[in-house]
N, C-alpha and C positions, 0 to 999 in steps of 0.2 A: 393782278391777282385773279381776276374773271379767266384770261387767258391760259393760264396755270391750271386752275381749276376745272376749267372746258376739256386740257386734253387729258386731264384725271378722267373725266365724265367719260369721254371718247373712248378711252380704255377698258374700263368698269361697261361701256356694252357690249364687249367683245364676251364677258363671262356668259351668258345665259348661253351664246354660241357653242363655246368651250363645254358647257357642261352639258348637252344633250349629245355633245361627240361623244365626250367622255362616259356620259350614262349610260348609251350602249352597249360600250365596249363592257364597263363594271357590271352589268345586268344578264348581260348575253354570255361576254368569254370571264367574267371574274373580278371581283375587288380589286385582289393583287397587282392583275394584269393590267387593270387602269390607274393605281396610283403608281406604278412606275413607269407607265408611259408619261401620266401628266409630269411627272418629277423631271424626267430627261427632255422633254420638251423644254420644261421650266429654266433647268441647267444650260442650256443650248443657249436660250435667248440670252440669259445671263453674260455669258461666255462672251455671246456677239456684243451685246453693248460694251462690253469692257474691249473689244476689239476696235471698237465703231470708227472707220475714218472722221476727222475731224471736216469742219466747213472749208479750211484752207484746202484741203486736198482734193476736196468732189463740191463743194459749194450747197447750195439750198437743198443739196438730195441728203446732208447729214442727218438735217433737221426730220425728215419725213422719213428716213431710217429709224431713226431715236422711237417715232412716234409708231411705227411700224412693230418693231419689237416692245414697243411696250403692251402694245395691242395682242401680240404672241404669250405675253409674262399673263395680261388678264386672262387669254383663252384658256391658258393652262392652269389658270386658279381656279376657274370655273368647274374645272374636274375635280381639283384637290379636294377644296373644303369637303366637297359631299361624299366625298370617296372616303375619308378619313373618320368623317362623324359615322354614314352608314359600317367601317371599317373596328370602330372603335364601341358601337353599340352591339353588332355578332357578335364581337368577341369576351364581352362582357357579360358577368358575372351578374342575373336580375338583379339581385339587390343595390348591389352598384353600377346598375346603368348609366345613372343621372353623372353619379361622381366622375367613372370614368371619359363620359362622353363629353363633359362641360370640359377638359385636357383640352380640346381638340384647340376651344377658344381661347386658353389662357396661351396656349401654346403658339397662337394666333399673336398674342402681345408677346413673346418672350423675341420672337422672330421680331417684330417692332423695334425692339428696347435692341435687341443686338445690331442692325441696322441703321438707327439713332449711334450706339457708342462706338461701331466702326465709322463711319460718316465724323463724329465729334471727336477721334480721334484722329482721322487725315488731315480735317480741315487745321486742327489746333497744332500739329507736327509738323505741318510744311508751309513753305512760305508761297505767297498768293500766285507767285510767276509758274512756279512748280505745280501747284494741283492747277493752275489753269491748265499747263502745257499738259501733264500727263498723271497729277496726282490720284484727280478727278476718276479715272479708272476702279484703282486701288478695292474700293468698296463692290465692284460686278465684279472682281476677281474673288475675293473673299466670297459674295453670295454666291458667285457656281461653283464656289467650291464646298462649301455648305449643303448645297443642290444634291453635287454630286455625291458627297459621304452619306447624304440622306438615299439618295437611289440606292448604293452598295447596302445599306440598313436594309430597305426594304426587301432586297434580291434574295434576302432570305428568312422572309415570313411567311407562313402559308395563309392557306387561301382562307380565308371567313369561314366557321362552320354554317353560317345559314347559307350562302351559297353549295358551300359542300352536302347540305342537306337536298338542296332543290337540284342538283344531280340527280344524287343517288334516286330523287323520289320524280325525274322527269319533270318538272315543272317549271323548268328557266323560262324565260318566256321567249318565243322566236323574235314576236319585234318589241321591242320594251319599251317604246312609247306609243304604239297603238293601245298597248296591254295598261298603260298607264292612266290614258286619258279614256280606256273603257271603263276598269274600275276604279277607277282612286280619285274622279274629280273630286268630290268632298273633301279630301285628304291633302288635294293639291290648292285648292281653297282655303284651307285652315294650314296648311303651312305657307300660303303666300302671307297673308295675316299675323302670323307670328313672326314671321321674319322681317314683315314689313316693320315691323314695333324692332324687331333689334338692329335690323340697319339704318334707320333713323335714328333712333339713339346712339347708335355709334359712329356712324359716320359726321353726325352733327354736331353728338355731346363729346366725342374725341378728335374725331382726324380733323373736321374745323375747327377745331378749336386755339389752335396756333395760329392760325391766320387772322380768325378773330380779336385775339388776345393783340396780335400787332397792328389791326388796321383799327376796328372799334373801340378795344380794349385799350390802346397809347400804353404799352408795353414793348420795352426792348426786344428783338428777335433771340436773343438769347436767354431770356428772362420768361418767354410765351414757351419756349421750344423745353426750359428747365422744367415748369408746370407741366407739360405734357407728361414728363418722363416720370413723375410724381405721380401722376394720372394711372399710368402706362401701370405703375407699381400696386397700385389701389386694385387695378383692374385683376392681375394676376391675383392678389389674396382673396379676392371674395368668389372668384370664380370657383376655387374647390366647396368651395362655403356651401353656395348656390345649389352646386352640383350635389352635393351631399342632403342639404335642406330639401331638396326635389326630391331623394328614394326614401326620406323619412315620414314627410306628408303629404308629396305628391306634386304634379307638373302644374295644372290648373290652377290652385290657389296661390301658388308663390306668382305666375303669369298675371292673373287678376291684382294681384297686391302689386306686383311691379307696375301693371298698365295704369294703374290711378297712380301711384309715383310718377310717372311718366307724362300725366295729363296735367299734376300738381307743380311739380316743380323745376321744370328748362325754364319757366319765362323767368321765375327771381335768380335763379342761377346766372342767367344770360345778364339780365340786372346788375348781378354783384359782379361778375368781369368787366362790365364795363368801364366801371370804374379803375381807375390808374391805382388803387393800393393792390398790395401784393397779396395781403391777405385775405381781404373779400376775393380777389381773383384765383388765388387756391384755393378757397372753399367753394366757389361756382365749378371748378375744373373738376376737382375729384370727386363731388358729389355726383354730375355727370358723369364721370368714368366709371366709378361704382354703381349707379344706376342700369349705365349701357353695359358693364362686365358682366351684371348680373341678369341682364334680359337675355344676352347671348348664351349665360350657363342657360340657361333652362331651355332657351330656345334651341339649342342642338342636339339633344334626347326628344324636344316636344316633336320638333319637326320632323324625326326620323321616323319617330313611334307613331308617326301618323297613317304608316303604309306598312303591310308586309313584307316579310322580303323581297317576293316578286317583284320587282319593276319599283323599287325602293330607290334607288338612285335616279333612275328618270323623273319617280316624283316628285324627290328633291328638287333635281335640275329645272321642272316646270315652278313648281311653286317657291319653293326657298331661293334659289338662285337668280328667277326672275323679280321678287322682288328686293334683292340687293343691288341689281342692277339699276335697277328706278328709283329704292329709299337710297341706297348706298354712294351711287357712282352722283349721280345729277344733283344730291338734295345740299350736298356742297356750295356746286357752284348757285343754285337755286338759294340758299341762304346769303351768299355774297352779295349775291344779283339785289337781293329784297332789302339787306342791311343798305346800300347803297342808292338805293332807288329813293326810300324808304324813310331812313335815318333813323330806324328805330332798332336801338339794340336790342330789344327782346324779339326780333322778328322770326329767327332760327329755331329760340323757345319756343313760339309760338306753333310751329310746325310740327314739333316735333309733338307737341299737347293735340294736334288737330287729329294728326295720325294713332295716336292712343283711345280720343275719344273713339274715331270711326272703326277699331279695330278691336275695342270693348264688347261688342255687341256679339262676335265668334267666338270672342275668350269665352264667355259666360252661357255659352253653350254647347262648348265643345265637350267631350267626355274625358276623363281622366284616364291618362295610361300608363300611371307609373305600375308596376306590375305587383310592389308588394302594397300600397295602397287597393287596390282591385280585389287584392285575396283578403284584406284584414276586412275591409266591408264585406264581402260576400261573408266571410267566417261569422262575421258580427250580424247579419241577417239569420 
């Protein structure tokens, strides 16, 4: 399991790499131009692993292939996400900022859930000699091809009007991460902070949570992996919720009310999976996924709206990106490590509570920027 988890980890630090390529290219030549590079990049890797020679044919070099391209899949996520949140807030309508831009993350599970049901449809359709020899493919062919009807999408959207703005009006910035970390440390400060809270709760209170549920939790692998998908379902409904609740009263107070949820409740959650009934075990699962759906709506409008447009994607790429790297890819295998070490199943909880507290003290003083919250205050002064 540690092993598994390590070359997850290995992968997830290839993203902060990924997204300062991709930042410049979205900063300097355009949004567009960057989410369909990262996409056919993404496409490509895909492709190869569904290609991959196996260990009979080239021996120990498959292995380091596999892990090679997976490393390629992180680079290229690295772009995506920021590309698509800063992509999805230009283009939005102020009022619906929050709604539209929390999409980006339920859109995040929907890709999950299709992933999970192609996977649970190979393995359940063929018989074990079969997807060893060549079943196992099936799913990298399906995702590049996925990849690729998503590149053909995009080939014909235009460009962001806030970039098309900072054209017209000369203002791209030549180098977009000099221009980033001149003005926007504060910005890139309070989104490493906010995303540190939604990649802990999500990589911890979701993508662990399978693993847990079968090693701590004494839960069937099909029985952990079904809870996920339940998970997975919770997370998509609340996220337009979120996203909508953020352009009605604002970014800040739903962040603050989510970070003491946050500080509150992983360790009884992690409590009630532990135990072998099913149903304390979905009620720890999806309380978590709903927790983490909902840190992620709000966190994808807070984090964007943290920078101008100038040098918007770079500052993502510092701050947002690099703390998914660190909460997201490692705090995995770092909760394995602790439950194992340890023997305490609220150990994950606990982490996730530590990073809530320390990450409390920027919530509660950062300024609000949901845009129609800003004007009904001003109006009401």
């Amino acid at each position: 399991m540690l092993l598994t988890l390590g070359g997850f980890a290995i992968a997830y630090l290839m993203r902060p790499l990924g997204a300062l390529f991709f930042s410049h290219i979205g900063d300097k030549s355009g949004r567009r131009r960057m989410m369909l590079l990262s996409v056919a990049l993404m496409t490509a890797a895909m492709l190869a692993t569904a290609l991959l020679p196996t260990r009979a044919a080239v021996g120990p070099a498959a292995g380091w292939l596999l892990l090679a391209l997976r490393c390629v899949m992180g680079f290229s996520v690295g772009g995506e996400y920021t590309g698509v949140v800063a992509y999805l807030l230009e283009g939005a309508p102020i009022r619906r900022r929050g709604l539209i831009t929390s999409s980006a993350s339920a859109a995040s599970e929907v890709g999950g859930l299709l992933a999970v049901g192609v996977s649970a449809l190979t393995v359940n359709l063929m018989s074990n000699a079969d997807l060893d020899s060549w079943g196992w493919r099936i799913p990298f062919f399906v995702g590049a091809a996925l990849a690729g009807s998503v590149w053909i999408a995009r080939s014909t959207m235009h460009e962001s009007p806030e970039f098309e703005r900072q054209r017209q009006q000369g203002t791209v910035p030549d180098v977009p991460l000099r221009h980033a970390l001149a003005n926007h440390r504060a910005g890139i400060a309070r989104g490493f902070s906010i995303s540190a809270l939604g990649s802990i709760t999500y990589y911890v209170g979701i993508t662990y949570v399978p693993a847990f549920l079968t090693s701590a939790g004494s839960l069937p692998e099909r029985d952990a992996l079904w809870l996920s998908t339940v998970a997975a379902v919770a997370v998509i409904l609340i996220t337009p919720l979120i996203g909508l609740l953020t352009d009605k009263i604002g970014r800040k107070p739903i962040l603050v009310f989510l970070c003491l949820g946050s500080a509150a409740l992983p360790i009884t959650m992690f409590s009630l999976m532990a135990s072998s009934a099913r149903t304390e075990a979905l009620t720890g699962a999806v309380v978590l996924a709903m927790l983490a759906g909902a840190v992620s709506a709000v966190g994808a409008v807070a984090t964007a709206e943290q920078f101008p447009g100038e040098g918007r994607i770079t500052g993502l790429a510092l701050g947002a990106t690099m703390a998914t790297a660190i909460f997201g890819g490692l705090t995995p295998f770092g909760a394995q490590w602790l439950v194992e070490r340890t023997g305490w199943a609220t150990a994950p909880g606990i982490m996730i509570a530590l990073v809530a507290v320390a990450v409390m003290p920027v919530l509660l003083t950062m300024r609000e920027t949901a845009p129609n919250v800003i004007r009904s205050r001003s109006g009401s002064s």
